[in-house]
TITORLUM-716285 format. One line per 2 residues: number of its first residue (from 1); for each residue x, y, z of C-alpha. Coordinates in steps of 0.05 Angstrom, whole numbers. Layout:
NUM	X/Y/Z ~ ...
//
This chain:
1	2113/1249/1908 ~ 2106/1245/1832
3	2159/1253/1786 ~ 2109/1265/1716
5	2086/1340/1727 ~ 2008/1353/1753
7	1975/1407/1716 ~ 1954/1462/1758
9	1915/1522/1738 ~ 1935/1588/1751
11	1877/1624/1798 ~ 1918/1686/1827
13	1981/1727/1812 ~ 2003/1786/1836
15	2067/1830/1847 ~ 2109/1834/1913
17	2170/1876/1879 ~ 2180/1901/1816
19	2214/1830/1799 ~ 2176/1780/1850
21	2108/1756/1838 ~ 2070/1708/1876
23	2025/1654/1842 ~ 1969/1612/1873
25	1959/1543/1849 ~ 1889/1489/1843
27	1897/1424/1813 ~ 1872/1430/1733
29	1843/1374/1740 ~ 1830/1298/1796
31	1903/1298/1802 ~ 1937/1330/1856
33	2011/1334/1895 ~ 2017/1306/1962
35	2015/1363/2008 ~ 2066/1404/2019
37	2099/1422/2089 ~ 2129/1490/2107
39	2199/1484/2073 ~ 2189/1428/2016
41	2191/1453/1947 ~ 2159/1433/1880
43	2194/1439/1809 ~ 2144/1483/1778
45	2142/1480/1698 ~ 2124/1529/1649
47	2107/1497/1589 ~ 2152/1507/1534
49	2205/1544/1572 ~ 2229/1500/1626
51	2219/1481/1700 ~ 2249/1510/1766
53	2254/1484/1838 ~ 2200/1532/1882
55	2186/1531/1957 ~ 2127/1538/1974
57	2106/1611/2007 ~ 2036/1587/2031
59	1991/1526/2039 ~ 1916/1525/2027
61	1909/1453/2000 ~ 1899/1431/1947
63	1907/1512/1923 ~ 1990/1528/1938
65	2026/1596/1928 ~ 2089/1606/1901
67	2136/1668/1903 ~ 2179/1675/1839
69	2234/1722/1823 ~ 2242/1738/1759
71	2322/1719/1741 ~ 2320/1674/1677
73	2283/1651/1629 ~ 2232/1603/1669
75	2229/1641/1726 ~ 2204/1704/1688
77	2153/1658/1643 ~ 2128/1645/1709
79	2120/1715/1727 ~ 2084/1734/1663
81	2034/1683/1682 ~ 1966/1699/1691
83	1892/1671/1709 ~ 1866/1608/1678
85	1948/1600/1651 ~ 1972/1529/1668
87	2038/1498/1691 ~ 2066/1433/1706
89	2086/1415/1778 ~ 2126/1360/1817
91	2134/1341/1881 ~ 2135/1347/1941
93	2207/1346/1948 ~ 2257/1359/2008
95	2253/1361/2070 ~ 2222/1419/2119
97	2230/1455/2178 ~ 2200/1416/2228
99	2162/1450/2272 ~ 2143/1389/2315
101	2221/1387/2332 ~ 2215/1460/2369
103	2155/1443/2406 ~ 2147/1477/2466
105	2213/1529/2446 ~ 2210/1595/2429
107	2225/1614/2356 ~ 2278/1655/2316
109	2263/1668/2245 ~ 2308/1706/2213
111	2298/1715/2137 ~ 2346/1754/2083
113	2311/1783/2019 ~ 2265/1729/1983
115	2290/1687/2032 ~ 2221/1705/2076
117	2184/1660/2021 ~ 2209/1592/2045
119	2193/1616/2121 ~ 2126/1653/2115
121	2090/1582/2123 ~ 2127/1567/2186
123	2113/1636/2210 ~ 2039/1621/2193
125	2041/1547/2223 ~ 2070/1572/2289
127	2017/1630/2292 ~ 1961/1581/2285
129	1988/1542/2341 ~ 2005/1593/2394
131	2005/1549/2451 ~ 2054/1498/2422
133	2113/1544/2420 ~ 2133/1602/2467
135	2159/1679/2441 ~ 2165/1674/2367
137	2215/1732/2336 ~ 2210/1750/2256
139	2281/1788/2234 ~ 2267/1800/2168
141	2320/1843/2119 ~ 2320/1860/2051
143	2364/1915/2010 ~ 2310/1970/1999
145	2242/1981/2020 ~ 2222/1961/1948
147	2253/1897/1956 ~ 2211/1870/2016
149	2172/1816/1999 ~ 2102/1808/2037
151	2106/1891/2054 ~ 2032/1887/2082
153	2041/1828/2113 ~ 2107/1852/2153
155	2064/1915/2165 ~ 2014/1884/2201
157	2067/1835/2243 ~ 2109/1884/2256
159	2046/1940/2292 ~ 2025/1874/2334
161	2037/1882/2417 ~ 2039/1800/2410
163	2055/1755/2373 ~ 2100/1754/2326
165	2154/1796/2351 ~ 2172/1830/2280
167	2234/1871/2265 ~ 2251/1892/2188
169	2318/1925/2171 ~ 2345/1949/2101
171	2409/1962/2068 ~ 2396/2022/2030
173	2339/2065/2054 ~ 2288/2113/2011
175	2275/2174/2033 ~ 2218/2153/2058
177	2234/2100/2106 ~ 2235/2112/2173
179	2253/2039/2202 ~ 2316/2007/2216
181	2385/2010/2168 ~ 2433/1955/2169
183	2438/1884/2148 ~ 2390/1837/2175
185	2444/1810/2234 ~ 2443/1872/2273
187	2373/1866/2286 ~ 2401/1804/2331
189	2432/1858/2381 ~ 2359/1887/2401
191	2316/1813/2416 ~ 2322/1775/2467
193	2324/1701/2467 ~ 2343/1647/2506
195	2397/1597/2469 ~ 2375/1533/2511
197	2306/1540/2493 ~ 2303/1573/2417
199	2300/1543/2355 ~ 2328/1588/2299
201	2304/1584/2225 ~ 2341/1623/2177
203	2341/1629/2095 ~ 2369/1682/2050
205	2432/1686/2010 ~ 2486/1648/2024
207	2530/1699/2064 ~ 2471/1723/2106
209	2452/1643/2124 ~ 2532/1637/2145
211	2539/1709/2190 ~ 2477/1691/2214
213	2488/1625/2241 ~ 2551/1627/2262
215	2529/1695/2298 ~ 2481/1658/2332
217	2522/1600/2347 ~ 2573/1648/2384
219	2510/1675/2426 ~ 2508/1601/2451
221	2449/1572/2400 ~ 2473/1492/2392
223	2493/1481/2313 ~ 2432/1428/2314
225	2385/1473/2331 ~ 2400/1515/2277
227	2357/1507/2214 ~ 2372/1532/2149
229	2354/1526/2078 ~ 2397/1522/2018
231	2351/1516/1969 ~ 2382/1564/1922
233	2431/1510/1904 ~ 2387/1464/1869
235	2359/1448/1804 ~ 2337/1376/1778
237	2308/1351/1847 ~ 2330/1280/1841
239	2399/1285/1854 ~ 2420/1267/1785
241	2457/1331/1765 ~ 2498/1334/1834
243	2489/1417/1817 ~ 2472/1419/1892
245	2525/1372/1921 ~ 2560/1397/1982
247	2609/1337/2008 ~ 2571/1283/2010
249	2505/1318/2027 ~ 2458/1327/1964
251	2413/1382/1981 ~ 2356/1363/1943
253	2356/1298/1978 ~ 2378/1318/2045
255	2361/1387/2048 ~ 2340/1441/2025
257	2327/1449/2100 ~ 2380/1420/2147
259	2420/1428/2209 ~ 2478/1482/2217
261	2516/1424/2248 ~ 2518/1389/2182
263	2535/1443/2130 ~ 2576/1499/2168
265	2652/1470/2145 ~ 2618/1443/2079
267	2598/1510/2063 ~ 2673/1546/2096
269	2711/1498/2039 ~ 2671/1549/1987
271	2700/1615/2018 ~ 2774/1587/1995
//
């Protein structure tokens, strides 16, 4: 982990939504970050304007990608970037999903708007590895068709006879879609999954992460077994500013990813 920011060159950008843009990475120069695991994040700096805590959407190291929306100052610097730009990064930081936990389980991702980011390199890892885990299920909801990250991507998952299993739901449908309407939970009332032998991994807002696990804690998933990621809480990394303090957790130091079982009644105190 370094704490001084790497310069990394801008090689790739292009749009997801009309406010989302993803960014691929390579190291400016010898120096490099640590690699990254599905989950981790990096502050990414634009120079001049600030820095922001990222996950990472996909790993190709030393090159990373990193999907940005565009909802302040930094974040849409970042968006503006383009080929040959450079930015500052630090990191790793966090911990991740860990996949090597949920050997030989099957898998329930379950991702709400830009949410899919932090979970596309898990969905990637497990795919590369299809004899480590068993039935892997992608849930994925957003609030219009123009707000799904990854479209083509999803496109492709969700035509597959194998794996993954992909299902994609949105609030408020165009006229042209012809999927599924509804918030991402009910797509939990049409797959199939076995609570003693799944691993769920969820990220999204706030509200989706808490219907969603307690949902599937009620279907009989153990808390522990639960993964989500908060990540939308932080901001320095270091655990200086406390902006991400939940109890006595400190996500950027204990999280972003961590277990239901350790967050569900820190997170009920903020619903008072």
């Amino acid at each position: 982990m370094t704490d001084v920011p790497v310069p990394y060159r801008v090689t790739r950008v292009w749009p997801e939504t009309a406010d989302t843009a993803s960014i691929a990475l390579a190291p400016a120069g010898a120096a490099t970050l640590a690699p990254l695991v599905p989950g981790q994040f990096a502050m990414v700096y634009a120079f001049g304007v600030g820095e922001i805590p990222v996950s990472v959407s996909r790993i190709d190291h030393p090159e990373v990608v990193h999907t940005v929306r565009s909802v302040g100052p930094v974040s849409a610097a970042l968006c503006a970037l383009r080929p040959g730009d450079q930015v500052g990064l630090r990191g790793p930081f966090g911990t991740g999903w860990d996949l090597g936990e949920a050997i030989g389980q099957d898998l329930l991702v379950v991702a709400g708007g830009i949410g899919l980011a932090p979970l596309r390199p898990l969905v990637l890892a497990a795919l590369a590895a299809p004899h480590a885990y068993g039935h892997l299920n992608l849930l994925v909801g957003a609030r219009s068709p123009d707000d799904l990250v990854y479209a083509r991507q999803l496109r492709v998952w969700a035509a597959s006879r194998g794996r993954p299993h992909c299902a994609v739901t949105v609030d408020r449908p165009s006229p042209a879609w012809h999927g599924r309407v509804g918030v991402v939970t009910t797509l939990l009332n049409r797959t199939r999954f076995t609570p003693g032998d799944t691993t769920a991994f969820v990220c999204g807002p706030e509200v989706m992460i808490r219907v969603t696990a307690r949902e599937l804690v009620h279907r009989g998933l153990p808390p522990h077994r639960i993964r989500v990621s908060l990540e939308r809480n932080m901001r320095c990394a270091t655990g200086h500013c406390g902006h991400c303090q939940l109890g006595g957790v400190l996500l950027c130091r204990d999280g972003p990813v961590i277990g239901w079982d350790r967050v569900d009644s820190l997170l009920s105190t903020r619903e008072l």
